[in-house]
MDAnalysis code that builds the backbone (N, CA, C; Angstrom):
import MDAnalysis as mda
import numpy as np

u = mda.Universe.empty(552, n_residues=184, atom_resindex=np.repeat(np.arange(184), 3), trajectory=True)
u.add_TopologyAttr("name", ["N", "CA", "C"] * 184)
u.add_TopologyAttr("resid", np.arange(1, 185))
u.add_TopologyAttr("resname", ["UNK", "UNK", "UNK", "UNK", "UNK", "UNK", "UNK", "UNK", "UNK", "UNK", "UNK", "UNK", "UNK", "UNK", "UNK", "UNK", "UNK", "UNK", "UNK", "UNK", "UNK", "UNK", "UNK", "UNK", "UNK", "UNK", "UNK", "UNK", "UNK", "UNK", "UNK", "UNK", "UNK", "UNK", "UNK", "UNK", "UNK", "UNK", "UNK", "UNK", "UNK", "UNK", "UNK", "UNK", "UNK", "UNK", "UNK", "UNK", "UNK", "UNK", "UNK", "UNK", "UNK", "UNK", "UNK", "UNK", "UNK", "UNK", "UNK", "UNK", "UNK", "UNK", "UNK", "UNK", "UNK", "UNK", "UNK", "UNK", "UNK", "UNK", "UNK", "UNK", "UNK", "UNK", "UNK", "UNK", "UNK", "UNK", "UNK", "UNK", "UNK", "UNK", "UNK", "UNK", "UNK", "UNK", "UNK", "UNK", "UNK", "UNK", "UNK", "UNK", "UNK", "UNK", "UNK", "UNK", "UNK", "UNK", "UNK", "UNK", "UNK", "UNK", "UNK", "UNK", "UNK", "UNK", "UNK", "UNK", "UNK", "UNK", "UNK", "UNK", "UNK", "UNK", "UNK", "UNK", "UNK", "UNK", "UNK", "UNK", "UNK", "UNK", "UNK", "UNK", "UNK", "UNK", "UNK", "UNK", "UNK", "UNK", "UNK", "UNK", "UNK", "UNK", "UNK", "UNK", "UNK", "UNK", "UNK", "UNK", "UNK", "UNK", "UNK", "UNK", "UNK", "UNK", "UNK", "UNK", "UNK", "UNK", "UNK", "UNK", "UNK", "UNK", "UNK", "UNK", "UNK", "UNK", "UNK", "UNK", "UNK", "UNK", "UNK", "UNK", "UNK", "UNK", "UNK", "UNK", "UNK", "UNK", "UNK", "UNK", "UNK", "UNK", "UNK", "UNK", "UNK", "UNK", "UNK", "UNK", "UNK", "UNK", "UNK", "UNK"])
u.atoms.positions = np.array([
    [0.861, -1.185, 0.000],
    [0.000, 0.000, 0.000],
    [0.897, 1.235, 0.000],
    [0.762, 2.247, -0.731],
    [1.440, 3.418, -1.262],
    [0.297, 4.456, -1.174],
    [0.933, 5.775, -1.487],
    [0.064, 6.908, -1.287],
    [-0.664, 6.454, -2.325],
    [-0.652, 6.361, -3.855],
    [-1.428, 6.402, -4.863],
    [-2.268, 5.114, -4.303],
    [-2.178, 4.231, -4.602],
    [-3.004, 3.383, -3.677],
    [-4.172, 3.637, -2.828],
    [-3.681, 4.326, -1.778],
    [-4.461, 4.626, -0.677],
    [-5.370, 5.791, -1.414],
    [-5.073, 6.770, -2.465],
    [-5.751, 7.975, -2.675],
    [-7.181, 6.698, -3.510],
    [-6.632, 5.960, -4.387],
    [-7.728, 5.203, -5.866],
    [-8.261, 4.628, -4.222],
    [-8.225, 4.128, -3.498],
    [-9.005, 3.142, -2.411],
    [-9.715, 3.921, -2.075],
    [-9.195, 5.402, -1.182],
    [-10.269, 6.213, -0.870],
    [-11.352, 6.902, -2.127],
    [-10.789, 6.762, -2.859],
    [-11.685, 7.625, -4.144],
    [-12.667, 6.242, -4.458],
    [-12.901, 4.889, -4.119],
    [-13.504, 4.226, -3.930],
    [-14.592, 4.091, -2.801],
    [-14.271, 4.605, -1.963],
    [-14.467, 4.155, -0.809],
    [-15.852, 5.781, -0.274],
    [-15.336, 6.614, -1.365],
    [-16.468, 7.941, -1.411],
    [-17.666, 7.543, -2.920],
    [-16.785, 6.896, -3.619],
    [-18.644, 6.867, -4.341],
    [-19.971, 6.165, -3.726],
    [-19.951, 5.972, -2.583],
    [-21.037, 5.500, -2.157],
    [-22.049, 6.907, -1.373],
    [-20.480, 7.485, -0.836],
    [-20.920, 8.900, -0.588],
    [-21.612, 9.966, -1.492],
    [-20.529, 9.863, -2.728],
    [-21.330, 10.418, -3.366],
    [-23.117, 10.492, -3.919],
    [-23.242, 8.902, -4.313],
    [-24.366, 8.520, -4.433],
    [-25.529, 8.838, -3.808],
    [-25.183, 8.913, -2.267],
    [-25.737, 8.591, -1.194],
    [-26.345, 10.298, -1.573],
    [-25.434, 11.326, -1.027],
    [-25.120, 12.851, -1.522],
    [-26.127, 13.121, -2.801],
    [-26.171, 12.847, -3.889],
    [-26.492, 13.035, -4.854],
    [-28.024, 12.742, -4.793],
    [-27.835, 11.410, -4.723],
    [-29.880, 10.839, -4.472],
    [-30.134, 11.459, -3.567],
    [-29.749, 12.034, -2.326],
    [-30.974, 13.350, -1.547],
    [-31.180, 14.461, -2.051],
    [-29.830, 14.640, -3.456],
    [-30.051, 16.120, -3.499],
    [-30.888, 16.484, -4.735],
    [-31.315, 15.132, -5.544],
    [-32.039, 15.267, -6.521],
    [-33.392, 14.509, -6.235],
    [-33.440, 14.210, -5.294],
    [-34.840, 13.535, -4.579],
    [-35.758, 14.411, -3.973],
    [-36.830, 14.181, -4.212],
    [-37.975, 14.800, -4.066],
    [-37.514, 15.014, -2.175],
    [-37.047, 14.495, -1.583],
    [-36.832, 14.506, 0.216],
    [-35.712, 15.244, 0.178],
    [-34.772, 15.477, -0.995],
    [-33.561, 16.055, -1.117],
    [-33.643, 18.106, 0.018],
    [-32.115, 18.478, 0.198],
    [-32.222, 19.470, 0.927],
    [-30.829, 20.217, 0.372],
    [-31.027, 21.722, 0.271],
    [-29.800, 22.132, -0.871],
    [-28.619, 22.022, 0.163],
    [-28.477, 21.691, 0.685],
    [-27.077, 21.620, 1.443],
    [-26.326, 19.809, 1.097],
    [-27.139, 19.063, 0.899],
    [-26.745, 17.998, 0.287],
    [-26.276, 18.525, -1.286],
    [-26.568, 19.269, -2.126],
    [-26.283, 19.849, -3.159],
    [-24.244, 20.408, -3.096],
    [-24.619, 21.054, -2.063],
    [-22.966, 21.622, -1.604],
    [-22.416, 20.270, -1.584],
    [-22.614, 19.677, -0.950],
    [-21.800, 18.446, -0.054],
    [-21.367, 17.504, -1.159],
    [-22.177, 16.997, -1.732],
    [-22.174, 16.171, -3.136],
    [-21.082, 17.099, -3.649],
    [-20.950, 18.246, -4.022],
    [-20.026, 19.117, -5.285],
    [-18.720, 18.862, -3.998],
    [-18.369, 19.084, -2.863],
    [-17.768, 19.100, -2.088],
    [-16.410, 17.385, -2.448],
    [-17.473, 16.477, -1.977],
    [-17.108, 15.201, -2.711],
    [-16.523, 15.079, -3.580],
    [-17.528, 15.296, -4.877],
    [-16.964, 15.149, -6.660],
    [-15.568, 15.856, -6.716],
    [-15.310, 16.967, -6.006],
    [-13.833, 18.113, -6.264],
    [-12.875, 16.857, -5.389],
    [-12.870, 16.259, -4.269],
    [-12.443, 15.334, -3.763],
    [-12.271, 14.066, -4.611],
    [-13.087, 14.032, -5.058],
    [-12.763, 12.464, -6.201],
    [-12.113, 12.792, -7.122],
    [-12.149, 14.137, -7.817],
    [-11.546, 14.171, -9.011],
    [-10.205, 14.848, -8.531],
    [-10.060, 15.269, -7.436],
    [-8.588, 16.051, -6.987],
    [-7.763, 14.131, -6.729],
    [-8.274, 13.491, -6.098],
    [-7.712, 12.045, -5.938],
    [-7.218, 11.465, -6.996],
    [-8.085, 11.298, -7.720],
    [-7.363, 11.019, -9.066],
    [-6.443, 11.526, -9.459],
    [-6.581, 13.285, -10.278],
    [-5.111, 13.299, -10.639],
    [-3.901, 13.382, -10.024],
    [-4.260, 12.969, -8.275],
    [-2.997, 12.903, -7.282],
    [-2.497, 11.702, -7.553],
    [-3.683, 10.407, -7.580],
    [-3.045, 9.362, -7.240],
    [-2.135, 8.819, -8.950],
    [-2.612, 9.586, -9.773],
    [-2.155, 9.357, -10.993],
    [-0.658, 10.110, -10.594],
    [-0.538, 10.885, -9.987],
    [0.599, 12.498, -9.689],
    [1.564, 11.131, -9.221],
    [1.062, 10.556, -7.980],
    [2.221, 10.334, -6.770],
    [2.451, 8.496, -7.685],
    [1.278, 8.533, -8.383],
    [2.042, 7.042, -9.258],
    [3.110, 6.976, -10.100],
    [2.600, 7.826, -10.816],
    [4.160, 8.413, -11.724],
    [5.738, 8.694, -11.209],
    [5.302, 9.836, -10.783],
    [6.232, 11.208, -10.174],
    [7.130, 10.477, -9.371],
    [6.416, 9.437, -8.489],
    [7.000, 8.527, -7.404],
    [7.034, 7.672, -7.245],
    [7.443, 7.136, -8.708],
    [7.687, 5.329, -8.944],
    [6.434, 4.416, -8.076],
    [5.035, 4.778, -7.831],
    [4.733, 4.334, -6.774],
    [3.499, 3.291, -7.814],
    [3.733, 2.989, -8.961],
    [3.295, 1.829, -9.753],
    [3.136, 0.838, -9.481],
    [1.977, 0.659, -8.986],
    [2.066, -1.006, -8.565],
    [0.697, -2.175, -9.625],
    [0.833, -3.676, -9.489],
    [-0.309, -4.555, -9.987],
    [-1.917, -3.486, -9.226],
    [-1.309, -3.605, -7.750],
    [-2.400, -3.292, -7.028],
    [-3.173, -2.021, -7.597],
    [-1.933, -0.891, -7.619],
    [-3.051, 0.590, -8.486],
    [-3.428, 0.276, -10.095],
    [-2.569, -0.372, -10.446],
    [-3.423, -0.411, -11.829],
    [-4.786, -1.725, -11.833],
    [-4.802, -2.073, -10.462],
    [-6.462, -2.669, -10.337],
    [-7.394, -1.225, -9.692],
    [-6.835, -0.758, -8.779],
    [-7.398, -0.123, -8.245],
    [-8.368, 1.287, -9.293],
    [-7.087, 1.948, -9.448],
    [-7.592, 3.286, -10.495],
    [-8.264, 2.985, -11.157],
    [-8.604, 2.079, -12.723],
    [-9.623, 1.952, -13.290],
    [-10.766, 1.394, -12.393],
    [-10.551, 0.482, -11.283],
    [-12.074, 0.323, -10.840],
    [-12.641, 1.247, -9.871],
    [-11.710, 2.375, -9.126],
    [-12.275, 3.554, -9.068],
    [-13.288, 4.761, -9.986],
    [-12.513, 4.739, -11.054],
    [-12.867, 5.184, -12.360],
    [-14.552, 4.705, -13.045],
    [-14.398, 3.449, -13.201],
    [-15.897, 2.763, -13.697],
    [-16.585, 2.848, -12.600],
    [-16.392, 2.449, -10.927],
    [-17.444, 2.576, -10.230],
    [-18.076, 4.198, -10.440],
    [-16.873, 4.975, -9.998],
    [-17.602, 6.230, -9.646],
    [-18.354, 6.914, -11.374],
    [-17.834, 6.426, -12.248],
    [-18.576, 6.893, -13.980],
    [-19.939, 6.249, -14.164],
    [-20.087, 4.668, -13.557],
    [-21.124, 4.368, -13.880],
    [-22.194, 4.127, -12.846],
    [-22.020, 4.592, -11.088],
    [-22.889, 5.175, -10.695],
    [-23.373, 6.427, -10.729],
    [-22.819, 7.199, -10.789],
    [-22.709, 8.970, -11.493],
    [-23.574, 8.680, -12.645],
    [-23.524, 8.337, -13.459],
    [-24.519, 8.283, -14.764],
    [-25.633, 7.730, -14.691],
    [-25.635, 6.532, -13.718],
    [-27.011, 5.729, -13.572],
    [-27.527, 6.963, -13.030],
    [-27.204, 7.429, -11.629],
    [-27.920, 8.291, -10.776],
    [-28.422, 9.701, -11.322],
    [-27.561, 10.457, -12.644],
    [-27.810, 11.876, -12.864],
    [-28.364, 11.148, -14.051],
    [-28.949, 10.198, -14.573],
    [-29.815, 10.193, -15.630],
    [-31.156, 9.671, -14.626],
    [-31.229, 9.227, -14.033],
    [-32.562, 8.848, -13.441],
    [-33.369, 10.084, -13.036],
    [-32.452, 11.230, -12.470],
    [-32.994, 12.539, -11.917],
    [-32.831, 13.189, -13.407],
    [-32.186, 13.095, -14.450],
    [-32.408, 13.850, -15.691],
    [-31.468, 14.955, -15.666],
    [-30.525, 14.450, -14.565],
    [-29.619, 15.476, -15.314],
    [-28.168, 15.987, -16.122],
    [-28.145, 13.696, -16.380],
    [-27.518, 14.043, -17.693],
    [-28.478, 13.029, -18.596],
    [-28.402, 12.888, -20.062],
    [-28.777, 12.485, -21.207],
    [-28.690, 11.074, -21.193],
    [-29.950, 10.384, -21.334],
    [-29.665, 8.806, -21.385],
    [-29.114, 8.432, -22.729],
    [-29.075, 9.184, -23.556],
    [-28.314, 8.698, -24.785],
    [-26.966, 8.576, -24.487],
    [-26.385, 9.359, -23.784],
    [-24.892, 9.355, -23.178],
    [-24.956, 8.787, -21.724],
    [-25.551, 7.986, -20.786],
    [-25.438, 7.224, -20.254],
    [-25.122, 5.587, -20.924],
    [-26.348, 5.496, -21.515],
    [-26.458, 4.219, -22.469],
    [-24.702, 3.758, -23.421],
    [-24.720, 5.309, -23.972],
    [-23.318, 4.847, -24.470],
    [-22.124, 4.590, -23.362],
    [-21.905, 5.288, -22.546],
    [-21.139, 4.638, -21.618],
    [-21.189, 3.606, -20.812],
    [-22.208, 3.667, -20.295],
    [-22.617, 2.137, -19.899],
    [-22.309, 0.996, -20.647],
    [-22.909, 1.198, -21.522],
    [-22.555, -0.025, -22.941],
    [-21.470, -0.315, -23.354],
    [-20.141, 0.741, -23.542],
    [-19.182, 0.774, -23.667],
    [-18.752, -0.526, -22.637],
    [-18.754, -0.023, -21.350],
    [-17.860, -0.674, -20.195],
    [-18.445, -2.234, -20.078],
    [-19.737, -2.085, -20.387],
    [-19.801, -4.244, -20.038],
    [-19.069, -4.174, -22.077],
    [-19.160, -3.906, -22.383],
    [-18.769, -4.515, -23.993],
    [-17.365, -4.872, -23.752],
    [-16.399, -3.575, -23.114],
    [-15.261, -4.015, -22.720],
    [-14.835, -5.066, -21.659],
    [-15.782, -5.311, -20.680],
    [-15.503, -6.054, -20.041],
    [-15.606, -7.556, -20.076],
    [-16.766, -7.474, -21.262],
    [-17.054, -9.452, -21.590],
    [-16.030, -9.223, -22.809],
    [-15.474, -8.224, -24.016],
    [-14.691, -8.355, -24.867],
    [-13.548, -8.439, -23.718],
    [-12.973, -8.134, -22.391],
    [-11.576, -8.480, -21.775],
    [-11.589, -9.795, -21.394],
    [-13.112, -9.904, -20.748],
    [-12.975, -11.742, -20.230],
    [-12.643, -12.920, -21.013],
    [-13.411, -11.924, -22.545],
    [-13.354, -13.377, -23.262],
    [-12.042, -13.480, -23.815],
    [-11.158, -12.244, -24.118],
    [-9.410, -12.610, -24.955],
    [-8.855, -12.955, -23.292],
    [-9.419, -13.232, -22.279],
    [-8.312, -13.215, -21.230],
    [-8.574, -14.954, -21.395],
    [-9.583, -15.559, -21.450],
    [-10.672, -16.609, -21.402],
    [-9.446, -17.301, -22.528],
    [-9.780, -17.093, -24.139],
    [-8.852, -17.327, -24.729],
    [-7.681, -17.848, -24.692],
    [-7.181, -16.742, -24.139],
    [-5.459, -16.306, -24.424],
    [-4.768, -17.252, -23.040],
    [-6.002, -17.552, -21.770],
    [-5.185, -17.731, -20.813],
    [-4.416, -16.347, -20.233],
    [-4.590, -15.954, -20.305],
    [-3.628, -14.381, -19.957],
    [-4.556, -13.270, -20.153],
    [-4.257, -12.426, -18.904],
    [-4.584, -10.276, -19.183],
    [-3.866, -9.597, -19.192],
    [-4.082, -9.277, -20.855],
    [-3.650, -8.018, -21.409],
    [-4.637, -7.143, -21.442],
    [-4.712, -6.063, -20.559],
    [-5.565, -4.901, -20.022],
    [-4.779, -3.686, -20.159],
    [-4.270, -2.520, -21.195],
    [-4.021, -1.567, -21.761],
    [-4.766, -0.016, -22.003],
    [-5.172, 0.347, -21.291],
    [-5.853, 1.736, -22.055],
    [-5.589, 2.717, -23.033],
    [-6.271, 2.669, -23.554],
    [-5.967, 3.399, -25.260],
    [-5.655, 5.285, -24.342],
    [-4.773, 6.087, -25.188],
    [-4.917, 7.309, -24.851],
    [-6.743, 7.866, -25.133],
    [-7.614, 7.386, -26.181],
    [-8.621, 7.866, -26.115],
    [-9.579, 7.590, -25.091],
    [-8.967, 6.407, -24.553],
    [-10.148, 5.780, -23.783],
    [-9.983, 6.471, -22.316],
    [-8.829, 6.964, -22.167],
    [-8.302, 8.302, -21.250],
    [-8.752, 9.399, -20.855],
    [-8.828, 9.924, -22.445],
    [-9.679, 11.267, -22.802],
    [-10.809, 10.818, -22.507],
    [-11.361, 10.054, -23.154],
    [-13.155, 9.785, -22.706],
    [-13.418, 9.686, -21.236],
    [-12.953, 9.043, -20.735],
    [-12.985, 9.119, -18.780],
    [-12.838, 10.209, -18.556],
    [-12.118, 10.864, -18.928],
    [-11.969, 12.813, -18.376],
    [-13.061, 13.406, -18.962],
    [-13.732, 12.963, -20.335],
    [-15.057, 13.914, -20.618],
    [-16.148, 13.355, -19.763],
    [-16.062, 11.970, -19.709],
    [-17.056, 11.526, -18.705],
    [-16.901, 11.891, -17.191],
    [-16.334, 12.464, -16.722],
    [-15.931, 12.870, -15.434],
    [-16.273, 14.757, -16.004],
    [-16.047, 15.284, -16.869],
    [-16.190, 16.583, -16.828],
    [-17.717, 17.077, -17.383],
    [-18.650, 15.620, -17.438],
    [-19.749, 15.481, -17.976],
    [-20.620, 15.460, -16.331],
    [-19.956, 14.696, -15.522],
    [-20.573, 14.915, -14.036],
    [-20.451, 16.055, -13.213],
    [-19.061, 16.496, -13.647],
    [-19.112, 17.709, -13.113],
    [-19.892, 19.012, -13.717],
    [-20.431, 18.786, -14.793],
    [-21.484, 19.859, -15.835],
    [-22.404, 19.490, -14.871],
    [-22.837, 18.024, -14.743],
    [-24.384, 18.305, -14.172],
    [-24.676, 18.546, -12.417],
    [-23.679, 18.207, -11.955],
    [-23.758, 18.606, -10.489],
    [-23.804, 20.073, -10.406],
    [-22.305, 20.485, -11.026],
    [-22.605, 22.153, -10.739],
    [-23.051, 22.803, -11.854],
    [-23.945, 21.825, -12.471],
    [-25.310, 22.995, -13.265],
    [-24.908, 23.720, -13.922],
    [-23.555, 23.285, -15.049],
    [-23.341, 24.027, -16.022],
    [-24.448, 24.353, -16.989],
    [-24.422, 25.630, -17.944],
    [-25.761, 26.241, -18.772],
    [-25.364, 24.735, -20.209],
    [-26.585, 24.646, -20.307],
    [-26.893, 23.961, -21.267],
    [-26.150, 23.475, -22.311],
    [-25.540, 24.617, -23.145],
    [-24.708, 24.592, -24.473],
    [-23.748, 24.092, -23.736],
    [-22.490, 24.239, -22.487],
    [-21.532, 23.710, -22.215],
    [-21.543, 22.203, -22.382],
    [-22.842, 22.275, -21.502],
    [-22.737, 20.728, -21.063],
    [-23.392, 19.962, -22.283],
    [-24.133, 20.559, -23.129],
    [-24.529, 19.587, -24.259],
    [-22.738, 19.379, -24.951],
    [-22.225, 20.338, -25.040],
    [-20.672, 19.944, -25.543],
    [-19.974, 19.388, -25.452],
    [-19.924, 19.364, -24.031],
    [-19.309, 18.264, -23.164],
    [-19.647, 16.585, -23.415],
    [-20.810, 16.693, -23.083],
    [-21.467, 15.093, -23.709],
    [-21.014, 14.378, -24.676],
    [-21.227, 15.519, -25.715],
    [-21.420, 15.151, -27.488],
    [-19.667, 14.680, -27.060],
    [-18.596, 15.439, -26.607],
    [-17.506, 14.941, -26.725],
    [-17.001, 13.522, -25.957],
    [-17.871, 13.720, -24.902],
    [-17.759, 12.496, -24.058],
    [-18.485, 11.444, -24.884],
    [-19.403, 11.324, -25.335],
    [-19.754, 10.178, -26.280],
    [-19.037, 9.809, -27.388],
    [-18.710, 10.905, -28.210],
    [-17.642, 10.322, -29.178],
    [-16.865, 9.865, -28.826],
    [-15.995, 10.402, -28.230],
    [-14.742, 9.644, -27.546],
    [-14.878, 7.963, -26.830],
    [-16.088, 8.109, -26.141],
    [-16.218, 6.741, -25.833],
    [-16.563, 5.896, -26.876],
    [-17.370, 5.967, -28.170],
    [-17.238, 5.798, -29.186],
    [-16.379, 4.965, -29.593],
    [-15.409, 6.331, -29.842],
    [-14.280, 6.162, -30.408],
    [-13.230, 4.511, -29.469],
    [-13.159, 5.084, -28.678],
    [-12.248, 3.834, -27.456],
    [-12.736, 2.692, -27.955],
    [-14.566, 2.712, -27.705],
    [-15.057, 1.222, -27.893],
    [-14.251, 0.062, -29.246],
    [-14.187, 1.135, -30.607],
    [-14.004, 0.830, -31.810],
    [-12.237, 0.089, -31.517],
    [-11.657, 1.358, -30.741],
    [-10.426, 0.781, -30.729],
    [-10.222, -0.676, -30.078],
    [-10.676, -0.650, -28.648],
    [-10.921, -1.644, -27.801],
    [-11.079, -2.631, -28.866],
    [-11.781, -2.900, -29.503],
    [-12.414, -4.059, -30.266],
    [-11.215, -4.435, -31.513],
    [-10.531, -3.340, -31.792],
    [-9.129, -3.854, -32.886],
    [-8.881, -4.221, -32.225],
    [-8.354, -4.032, -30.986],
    [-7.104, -4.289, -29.939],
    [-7.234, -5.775, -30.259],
    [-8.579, -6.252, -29.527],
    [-9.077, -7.570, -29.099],
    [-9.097, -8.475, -30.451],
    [-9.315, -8.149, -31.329],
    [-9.025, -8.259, -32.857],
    [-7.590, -9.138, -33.336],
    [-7.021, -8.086, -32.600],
    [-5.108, -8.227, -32.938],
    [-4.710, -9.226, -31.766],
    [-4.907, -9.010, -30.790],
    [-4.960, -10.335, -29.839],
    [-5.205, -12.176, -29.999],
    [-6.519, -11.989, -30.459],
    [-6.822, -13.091, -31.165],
    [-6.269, -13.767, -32.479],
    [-5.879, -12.754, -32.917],
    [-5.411, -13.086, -34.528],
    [-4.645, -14.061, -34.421],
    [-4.274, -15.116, -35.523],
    [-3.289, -16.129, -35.725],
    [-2.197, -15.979, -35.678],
    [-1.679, -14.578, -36.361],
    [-0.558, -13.812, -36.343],
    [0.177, -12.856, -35.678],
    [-0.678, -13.308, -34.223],
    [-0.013, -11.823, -33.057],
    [0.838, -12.904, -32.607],
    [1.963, -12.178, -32.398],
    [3.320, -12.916, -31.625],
    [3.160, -12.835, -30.438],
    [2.147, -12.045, -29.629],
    [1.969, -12.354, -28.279],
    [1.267, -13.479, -28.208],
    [0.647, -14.498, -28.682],
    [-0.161, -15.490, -28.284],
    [0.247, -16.672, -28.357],
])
């Protein structure tokens, strides 16, 4: 256990908070000070991240363990965040759906070349990077109630991009399988 570590564990360990935060503050029982508190959180989750990404790098502090950890920080807190701000409407189920969809597609396309291959090879594309940061700057539009045009912008980019990843994801898995990859 390392700082980066400990930051992706705790940034785990608050999306329940968040959730929790969020469904009072968009619930009919909801109270605007849960509104603060929730935005309070999200600046906390997303300051964690680019720390624990900071002190992984910066400070050799790379481990099996954070590269389990960070992405499943990442998908928990993206795809309760989306379930929850599309149920209250306040982000777009067309861009829930695509992200959502994205992540089990990737995840039965990882089981099954791991299934395969005997082996995980688990890689993130630089787009699939970018798309987690629009999808993260897509939660932060709808918590703090960015005006409309931003956040429709935001989306449209966060969907392409995830899009985009999915398509790659699927060469990847493509080239994996192939007869002719020298990794297999």
């Amino acid at each position: 256990m390392n700082i980066a570590n400990a930051l992706s564990l705790g940034r785990i360990l608050l999306v329940p908070c968040f959730f929790w935060l969020c469904y009072y503050s968009y619930s009919q029982v909801g109270a605007p000070e849960f509104v603060v508190w929730a935005r309070i959180v999200l600046v906390v989750i997303f300051l964690s991240d680019f720390l624990d990404g900071y002190f992984a790098r910066r400070h050799g502090q790379v481990t099996a363990l954070g590269g389990l950890l960070d992405p499943l920080a990442d998908k928990l807190f993206v795809l309760t965040s989306f379930i929850l701000l599309t149920i209250f409407n306040r982000l777009p189920i067309w861009l829930a759906m695509i992200v959502v969809s994205k992540d089990i597609l990737v995840v039965i396309g990882w089981a099954l070349v791991a299934t395969i291959l005997g082996r995980v090879e688990a890689a993130p594309t630089r787009t699939s990077k970018w798309a987690t940061g629009f999808q993260f700057a897509a939660v932060v539009a709808a918590v703090f109630s960015f005006p409309a045009p931003y956040s429709l912008i935001i989306n449209v980019i966060a969907a392409v991009l995830t899009l985009i990843s999915v398509g790659q994801y699927f060469v990847q898995g493509l080239r994996l399988l192939s007869p002719g990859d020298s990794r297999s």
